[in-house]
mmCIF file of the C-alpha atoms, coordinates in Angstrom:
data_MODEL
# 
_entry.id   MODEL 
# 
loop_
_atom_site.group_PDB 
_atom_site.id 
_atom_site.type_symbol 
_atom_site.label_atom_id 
_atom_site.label_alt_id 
_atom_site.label_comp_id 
_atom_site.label_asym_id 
_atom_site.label_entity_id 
_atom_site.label_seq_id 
_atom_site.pdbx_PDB_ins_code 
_atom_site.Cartn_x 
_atom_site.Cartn_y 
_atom_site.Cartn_z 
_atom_site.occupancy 
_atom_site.B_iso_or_equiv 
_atom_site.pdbx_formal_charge 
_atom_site.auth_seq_id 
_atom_site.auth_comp_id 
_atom_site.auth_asym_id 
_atom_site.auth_atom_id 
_atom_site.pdbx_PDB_model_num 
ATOM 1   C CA . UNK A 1 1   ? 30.433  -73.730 -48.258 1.00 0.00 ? 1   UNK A CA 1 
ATOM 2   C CA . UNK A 1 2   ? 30.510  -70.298 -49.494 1.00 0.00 ? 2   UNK A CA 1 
ATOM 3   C CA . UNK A 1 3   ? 27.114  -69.989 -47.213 1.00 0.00 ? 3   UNK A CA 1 
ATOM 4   C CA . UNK A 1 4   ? 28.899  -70.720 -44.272 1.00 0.00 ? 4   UNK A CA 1 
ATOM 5   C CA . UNK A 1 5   ? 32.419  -69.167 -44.601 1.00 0.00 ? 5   UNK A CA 1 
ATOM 6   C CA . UNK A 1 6   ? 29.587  -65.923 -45.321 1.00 0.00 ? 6   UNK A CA 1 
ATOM 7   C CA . UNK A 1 7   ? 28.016  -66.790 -41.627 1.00 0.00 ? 7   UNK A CA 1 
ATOM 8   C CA . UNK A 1 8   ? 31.145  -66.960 -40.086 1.00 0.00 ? 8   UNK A CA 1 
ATOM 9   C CA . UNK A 1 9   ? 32.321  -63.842 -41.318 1.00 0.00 ? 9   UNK A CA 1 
ATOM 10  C CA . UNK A 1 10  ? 29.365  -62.029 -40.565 1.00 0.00 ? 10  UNK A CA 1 
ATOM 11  C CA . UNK A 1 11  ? 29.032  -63.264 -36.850 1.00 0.00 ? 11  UNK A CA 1 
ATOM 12  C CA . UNK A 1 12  ? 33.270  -62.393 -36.649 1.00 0.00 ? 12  UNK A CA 1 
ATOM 13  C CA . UNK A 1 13  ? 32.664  -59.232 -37.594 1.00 0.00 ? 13  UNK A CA 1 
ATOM 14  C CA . UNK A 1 14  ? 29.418  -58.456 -35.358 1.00 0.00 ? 14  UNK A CA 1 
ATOM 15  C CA . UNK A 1 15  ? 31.584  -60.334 -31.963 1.00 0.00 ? 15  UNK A CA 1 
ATOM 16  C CA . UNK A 1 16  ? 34.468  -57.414 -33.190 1.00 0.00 ? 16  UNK A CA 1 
ATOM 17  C CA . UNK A 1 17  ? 31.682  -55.176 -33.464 1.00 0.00 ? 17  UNK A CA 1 
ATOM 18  C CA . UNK A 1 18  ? 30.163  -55.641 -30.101 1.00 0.00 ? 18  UNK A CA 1 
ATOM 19  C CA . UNK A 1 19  ? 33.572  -55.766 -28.020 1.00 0.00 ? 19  UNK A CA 1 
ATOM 20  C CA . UNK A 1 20  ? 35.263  -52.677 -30.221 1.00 0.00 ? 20  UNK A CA 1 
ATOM 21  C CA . UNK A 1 21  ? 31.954  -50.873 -29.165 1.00 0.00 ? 21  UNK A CA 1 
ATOM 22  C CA . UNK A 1 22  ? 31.704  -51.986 -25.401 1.00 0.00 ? 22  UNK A CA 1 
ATOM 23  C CA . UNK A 1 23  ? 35.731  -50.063 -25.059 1.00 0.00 ? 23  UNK A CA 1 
ATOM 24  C CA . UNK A 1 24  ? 33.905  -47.260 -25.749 1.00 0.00 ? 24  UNK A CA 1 
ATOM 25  C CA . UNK A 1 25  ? 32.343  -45.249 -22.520 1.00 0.00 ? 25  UNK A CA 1 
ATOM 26  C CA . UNK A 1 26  ? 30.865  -41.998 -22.522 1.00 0.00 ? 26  UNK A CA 1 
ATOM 27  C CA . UNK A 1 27  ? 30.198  -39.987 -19.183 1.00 0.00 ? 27  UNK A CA 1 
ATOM 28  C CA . UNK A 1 28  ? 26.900  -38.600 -19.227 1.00 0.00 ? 28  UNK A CA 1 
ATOM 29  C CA . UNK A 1 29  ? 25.043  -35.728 -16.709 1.00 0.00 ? 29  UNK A CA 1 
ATOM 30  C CA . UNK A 1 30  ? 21.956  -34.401 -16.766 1.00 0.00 ? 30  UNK A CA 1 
ATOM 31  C CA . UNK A 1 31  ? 20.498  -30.980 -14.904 1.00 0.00 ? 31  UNK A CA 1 
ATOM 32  C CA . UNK A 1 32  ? 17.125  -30.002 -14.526 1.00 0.00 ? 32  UNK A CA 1 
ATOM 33  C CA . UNK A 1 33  ? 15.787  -26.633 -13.562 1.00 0.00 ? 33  UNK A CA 1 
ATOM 34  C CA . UNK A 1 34  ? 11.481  -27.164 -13.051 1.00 0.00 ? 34  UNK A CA 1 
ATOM 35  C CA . UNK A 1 35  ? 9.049   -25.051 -11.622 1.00 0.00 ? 35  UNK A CA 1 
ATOM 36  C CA . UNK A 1 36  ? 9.818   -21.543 -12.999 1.00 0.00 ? 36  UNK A CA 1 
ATOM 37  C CA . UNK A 1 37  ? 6.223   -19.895 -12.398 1.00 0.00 ? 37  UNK A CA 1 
ATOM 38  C CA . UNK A 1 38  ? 5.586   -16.914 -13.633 1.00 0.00 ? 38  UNK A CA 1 
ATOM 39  C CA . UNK A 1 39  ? 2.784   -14.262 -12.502 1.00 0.00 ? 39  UNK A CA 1 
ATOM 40  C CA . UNK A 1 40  ? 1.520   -10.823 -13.832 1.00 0.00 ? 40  UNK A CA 1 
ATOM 41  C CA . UNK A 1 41  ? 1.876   -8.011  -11.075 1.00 0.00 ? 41  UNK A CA 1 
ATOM 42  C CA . UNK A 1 42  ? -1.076  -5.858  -10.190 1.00 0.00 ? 42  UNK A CA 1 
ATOM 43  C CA . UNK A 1 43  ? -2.251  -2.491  -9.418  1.00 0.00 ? 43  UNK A CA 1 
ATOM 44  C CA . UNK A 1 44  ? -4.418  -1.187  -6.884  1.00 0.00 ? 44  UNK A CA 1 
ATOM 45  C CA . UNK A 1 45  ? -5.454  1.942   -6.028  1.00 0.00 ? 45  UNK A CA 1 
ATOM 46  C CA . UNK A 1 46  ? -7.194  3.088   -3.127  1.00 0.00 ? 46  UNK A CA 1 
ATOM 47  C CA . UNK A 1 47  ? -8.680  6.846   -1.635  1.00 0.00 ? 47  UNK A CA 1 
ATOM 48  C CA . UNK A 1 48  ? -10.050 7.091   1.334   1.00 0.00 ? 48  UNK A CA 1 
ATOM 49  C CA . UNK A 1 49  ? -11.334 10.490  3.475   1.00 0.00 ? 49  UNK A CA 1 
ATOM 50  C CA . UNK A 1 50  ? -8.587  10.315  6.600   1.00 0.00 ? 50  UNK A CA 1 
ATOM 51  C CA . UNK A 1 51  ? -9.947  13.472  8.188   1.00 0.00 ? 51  UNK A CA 1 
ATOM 52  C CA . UNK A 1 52  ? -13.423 14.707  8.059   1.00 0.00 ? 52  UNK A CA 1 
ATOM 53  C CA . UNK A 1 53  ? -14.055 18.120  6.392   1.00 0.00 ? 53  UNK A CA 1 
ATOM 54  C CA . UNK A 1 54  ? -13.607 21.216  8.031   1.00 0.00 ? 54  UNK A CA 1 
ATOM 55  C CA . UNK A 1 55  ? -16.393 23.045  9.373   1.00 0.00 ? 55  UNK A CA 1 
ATOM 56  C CA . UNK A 1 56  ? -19.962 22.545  8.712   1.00 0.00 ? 56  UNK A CA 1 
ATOM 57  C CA . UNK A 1 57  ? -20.036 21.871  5.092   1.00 0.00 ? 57  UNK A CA 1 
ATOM 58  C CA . UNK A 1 58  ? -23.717 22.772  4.576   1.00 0.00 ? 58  UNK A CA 1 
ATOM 59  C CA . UNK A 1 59  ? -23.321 26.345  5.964   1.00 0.00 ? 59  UNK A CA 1 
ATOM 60  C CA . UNK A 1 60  ? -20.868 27.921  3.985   1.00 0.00 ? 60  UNK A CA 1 
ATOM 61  C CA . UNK A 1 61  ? -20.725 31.977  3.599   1.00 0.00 ? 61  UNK A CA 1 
ATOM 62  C CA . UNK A 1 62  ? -19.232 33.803  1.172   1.00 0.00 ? 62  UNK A CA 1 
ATOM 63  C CA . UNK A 1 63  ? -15.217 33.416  2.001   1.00 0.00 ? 63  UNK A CA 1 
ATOM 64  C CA . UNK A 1 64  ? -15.320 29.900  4.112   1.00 0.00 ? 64  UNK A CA 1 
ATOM 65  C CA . UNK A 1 65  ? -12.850 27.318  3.160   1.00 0.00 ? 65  UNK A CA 1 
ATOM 66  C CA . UNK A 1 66  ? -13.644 23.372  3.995   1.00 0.00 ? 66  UNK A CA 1 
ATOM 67  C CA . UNK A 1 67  ? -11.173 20.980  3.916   1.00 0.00 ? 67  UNK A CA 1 
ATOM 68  C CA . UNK A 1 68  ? -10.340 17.382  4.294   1.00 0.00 ? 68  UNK A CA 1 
ATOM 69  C CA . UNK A 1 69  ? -7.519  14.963  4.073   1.00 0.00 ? 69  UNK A CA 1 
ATOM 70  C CA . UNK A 1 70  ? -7.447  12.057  1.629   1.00 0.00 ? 70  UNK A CA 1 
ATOM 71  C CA . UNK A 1 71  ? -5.162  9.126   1.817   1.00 0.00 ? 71  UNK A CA 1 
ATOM 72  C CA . UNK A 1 72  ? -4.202  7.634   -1.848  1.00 0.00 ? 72  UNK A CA 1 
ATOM 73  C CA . UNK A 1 73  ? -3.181  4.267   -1.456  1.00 0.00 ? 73  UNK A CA 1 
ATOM 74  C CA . UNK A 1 74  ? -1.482  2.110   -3.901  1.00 0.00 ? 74  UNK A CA 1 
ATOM 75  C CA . UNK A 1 75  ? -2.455  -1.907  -2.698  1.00 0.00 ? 75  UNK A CA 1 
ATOM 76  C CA . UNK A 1 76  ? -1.193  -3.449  -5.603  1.00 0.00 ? 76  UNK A CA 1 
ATOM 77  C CA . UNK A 1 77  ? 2.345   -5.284  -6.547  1.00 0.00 ? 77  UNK A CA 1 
ATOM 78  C CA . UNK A 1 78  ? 3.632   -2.740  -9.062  1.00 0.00 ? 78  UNK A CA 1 
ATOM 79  C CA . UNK A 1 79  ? 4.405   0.859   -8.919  1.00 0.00 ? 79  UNK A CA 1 
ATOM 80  C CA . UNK A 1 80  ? 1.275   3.239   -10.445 1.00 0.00 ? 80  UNK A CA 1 
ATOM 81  C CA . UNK A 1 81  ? 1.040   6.169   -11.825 1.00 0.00 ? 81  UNK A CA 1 
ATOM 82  C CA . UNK A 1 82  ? -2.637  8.127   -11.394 1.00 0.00 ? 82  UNK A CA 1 
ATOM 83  C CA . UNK A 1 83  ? -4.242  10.920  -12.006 1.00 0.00 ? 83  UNK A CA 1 
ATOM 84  C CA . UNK A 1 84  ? -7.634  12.742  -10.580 1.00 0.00 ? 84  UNK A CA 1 
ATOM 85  C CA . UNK A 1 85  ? -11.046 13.618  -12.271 1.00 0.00 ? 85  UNK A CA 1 
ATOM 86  C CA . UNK A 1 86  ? -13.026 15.467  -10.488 1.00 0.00 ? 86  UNK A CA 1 
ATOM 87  C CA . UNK A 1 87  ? -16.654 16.118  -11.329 1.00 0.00 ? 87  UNK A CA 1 
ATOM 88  C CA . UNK A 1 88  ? -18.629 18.699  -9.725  1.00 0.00 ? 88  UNK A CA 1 
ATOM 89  C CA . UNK A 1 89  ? -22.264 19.612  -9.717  1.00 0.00 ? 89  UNK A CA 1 
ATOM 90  C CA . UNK A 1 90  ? -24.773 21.568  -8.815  1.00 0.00 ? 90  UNK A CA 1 
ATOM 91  C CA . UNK A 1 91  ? -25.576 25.185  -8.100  1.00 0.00 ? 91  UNK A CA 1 
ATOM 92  C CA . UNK A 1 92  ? -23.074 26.122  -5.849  1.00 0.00 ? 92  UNK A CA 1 
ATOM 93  C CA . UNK A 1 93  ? -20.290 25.230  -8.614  1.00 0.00 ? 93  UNK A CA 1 
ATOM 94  C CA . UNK A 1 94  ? -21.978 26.385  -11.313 1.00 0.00 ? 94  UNK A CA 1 
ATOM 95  C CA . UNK A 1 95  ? -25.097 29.009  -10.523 1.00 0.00 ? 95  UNK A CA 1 
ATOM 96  C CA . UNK A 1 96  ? -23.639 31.195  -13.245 1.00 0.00 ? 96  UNK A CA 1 
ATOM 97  C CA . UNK A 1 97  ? -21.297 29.705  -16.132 1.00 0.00 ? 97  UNK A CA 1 
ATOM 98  C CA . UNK A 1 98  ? -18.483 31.215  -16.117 1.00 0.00 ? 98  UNK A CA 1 
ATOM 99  C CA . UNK A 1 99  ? -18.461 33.041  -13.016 1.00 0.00 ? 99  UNK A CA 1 
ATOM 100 C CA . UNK A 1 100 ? -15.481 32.927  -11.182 1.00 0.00 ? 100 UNK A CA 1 
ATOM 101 C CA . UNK A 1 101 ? -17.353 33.534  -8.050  1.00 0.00 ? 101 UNK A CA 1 
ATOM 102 C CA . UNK A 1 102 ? -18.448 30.266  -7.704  1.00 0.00 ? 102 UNK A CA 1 
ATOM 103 C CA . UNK A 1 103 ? -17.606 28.048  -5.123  1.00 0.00 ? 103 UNK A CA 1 
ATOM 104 C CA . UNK A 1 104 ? -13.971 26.418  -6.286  1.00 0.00 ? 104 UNK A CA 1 
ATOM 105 C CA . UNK A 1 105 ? -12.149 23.090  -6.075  1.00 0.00 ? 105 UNK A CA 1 
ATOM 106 C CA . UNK A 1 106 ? -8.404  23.005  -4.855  1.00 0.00 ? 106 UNK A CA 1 
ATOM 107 C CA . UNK A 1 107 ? -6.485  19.451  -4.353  1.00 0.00 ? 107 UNK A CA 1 
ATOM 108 C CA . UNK A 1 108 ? -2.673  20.159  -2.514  1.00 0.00 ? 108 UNK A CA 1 
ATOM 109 C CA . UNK A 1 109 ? 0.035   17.515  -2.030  1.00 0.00 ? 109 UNK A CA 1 
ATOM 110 C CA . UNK A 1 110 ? 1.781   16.973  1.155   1.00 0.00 ? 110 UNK A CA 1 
ATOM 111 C CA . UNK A 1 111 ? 4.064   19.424  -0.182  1.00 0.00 ? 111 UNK A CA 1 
ATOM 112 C CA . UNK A 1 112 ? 1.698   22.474  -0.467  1.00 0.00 ? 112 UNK A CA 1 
ATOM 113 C CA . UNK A 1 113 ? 1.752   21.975  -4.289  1.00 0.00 ? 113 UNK A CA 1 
ATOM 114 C CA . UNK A 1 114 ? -1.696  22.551  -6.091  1.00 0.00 ? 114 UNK A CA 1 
ATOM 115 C CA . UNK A 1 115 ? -2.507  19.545  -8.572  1.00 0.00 ? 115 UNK A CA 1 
ATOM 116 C CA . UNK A 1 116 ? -5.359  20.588  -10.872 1.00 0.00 ? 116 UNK A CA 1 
ATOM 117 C CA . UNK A 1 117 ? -7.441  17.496  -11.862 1.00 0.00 ? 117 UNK A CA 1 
ATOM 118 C CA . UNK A 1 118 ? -7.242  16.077  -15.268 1.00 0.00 ? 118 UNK A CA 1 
ATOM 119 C CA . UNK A 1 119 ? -5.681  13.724  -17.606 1.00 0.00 ? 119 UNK A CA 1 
ATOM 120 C CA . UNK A 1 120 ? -2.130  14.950  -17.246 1.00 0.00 ? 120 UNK A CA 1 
ATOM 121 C CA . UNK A 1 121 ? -1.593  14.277  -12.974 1.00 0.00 ? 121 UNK A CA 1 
ATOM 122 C CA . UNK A 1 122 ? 0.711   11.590  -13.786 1.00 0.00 ? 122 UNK A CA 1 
ATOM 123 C CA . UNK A 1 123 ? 1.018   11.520  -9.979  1.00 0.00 ? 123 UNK A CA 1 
ATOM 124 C CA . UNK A 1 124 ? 3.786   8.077   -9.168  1.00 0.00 ? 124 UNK A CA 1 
ATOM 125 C CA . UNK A 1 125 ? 3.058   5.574   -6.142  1.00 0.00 ? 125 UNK A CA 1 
ATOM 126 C CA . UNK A 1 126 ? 5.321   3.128   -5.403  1.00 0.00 ? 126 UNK A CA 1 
ATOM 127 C CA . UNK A 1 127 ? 3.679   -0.780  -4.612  1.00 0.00 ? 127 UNK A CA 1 
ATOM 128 C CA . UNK A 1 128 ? 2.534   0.128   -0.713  1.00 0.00 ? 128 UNK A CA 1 
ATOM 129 C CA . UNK A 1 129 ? 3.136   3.250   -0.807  1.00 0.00 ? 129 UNK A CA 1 
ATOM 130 C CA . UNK A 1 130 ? 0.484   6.255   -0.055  1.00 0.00 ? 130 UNK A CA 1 
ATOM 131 C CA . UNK A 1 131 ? 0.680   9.969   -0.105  1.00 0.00 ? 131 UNK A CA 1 
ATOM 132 C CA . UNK A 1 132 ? -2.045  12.584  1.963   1.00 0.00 ? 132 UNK A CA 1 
ATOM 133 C CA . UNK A 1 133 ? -3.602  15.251  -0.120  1.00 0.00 ? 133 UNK A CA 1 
ATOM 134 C CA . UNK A 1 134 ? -5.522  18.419  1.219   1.00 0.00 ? 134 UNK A CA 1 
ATOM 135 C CA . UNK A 1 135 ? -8.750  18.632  -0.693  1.00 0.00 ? 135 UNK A CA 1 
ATOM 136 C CA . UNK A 1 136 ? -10.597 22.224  -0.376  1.00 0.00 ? 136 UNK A CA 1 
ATOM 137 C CA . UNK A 1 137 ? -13.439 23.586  -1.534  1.00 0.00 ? 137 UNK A CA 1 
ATOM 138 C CA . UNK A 1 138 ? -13.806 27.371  -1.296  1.00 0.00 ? 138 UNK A CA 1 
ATOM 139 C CA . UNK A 1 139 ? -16.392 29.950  -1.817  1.00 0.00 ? 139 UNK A CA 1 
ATOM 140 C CA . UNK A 1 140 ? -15.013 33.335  -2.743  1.00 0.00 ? 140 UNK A CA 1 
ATOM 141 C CA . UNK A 1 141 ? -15.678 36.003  -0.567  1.00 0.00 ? 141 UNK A CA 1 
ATOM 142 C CA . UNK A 1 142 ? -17.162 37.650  -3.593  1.00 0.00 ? 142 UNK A CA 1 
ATOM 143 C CA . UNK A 1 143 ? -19.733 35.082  -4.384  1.00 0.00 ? 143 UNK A CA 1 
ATOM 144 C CA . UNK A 1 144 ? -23.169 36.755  -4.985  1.00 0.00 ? 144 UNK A CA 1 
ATOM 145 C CA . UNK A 1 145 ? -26.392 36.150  -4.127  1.00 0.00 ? 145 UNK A CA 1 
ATOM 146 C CA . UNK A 1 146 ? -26.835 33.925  -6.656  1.00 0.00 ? 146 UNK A CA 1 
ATOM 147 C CA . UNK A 1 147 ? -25.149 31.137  -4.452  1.00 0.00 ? 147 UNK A CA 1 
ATOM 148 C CA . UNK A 1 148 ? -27.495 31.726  -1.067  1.00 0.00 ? 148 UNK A CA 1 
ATOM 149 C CA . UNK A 1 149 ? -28.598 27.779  -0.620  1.00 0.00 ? 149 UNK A CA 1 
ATOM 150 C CA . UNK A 1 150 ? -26.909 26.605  -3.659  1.00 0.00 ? 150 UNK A CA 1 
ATOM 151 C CA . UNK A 1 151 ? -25.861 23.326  -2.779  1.00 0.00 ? 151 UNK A CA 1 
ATOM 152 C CA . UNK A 1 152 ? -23.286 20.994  -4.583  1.00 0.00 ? 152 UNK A CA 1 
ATOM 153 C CA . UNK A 1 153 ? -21.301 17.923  -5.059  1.00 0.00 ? 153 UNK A CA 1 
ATOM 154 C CA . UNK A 1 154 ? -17.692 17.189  -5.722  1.00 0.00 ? 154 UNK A CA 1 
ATOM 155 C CA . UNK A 1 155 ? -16.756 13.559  -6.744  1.00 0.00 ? 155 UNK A CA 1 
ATOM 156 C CA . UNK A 1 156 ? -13.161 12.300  -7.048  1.00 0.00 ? 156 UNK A CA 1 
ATOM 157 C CA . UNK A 1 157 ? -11.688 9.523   -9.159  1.00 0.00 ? 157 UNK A CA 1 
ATOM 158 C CA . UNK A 1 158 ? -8.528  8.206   -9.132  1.00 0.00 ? 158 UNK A CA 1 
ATOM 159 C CA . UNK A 1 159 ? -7.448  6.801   -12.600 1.00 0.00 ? 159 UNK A CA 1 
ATOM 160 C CA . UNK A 1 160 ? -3.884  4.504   -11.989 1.00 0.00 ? 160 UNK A CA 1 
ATOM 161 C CA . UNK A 1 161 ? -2.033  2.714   -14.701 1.00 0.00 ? 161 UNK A CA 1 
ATOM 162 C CA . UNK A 1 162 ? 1.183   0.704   -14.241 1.00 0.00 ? 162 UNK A CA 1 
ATOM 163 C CA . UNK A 1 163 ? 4.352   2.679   -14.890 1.00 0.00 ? 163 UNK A CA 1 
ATOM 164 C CA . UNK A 1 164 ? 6.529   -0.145  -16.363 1.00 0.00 ? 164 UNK A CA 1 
ATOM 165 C CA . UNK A 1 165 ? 7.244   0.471   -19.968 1.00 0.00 ? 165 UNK A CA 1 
ATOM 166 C CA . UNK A 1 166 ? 4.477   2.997   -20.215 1.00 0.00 ? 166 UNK A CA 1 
ATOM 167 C CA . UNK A 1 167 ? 5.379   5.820   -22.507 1.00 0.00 ? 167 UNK A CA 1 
ATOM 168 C CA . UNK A 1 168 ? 3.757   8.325   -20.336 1.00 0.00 ? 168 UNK A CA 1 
ATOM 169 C CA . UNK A 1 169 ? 6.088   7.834   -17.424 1.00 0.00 ? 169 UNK A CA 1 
ATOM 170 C CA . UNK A 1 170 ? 9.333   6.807   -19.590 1.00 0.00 ? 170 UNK A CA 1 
ATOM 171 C CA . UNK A 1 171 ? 12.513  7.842   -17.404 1.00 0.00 ? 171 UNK A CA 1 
# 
């Protein structure tokens, strides 16, 4: 007997259990927010001659300038920063170290400003943007005879980094 009045308790209190449970309603939502994709930006630079040079550039006496226009392009996504190396060879640059009568390099910005080549440019394009520069190459009207038929070569390279959170162009 004690067996059963333990069964009927037990199956009282799980009926009480069930319908003091089932008063019970929660309200429930749910909000889902898929597909965030994420992608790295790029940078691309580009240089390309928009004018041909000046003059004939294999004929050049003592006091010619040649010039050209170049078109710096940035292609990419993000905003660059760049600067120019420039290498040059050959006689005409260099028939006598240290001479300053050798034939000379000069890079101008839209503006008229000279940028000397080298590590420290830091010139800024924004993504699509593109700025002209004058490139000249002059031989001083003092240039010796050292430099009859020197020939030589200028080569340009345009080195771009991003400029988001690079020290080097902090605001």
């Amino acid at each position: 007997m004690r067996k059963r009045m333990f069964i009927s308790l037990t199956l009282i209190f799980l009926v009480a259990a069930l319908i003091g449970g089932a008063t019970f309603a929660v309200f429930t939502d749910e909000s889902t927010n898929a597909d965030n994709t994420f992608a790295a930006g790029t940078i691309d630079i580009n240089s390309a001659f928009t004018t041909a040079w000046s003059g004939d550039c294999e004929l050049m006496a003592p006091g010619d300038v040649r010039e050209a226009k170049i078109t710096v392009t940035n292609s990419g996504s993000l905003e660059l920063g760049y600067d120019i190396a420039a290498t040059l060879s050959g006689k005409l640059f260099t028939a006598q170290p240290n001479d300053p009568n050798c034939a000379v390099l000069e890079i101008f910005d839209a503006g008229g400003n000279e940028i000397v080549p080298g590590p420290d440019n830091n010139r800024v394009l924004a993504s699509g943007a593109s700025e002209v520069l004058t490139v000249k190459v002059r031989l001083p009207l003092d240039a010796g005879n050292a430099y009859q038929g020197a020939q030589g070569s200028v080569t340009l390279t345009f080195n771009a980094v991003q400029t988001a959170n690079n020290p080097d162009y902090a605001n």
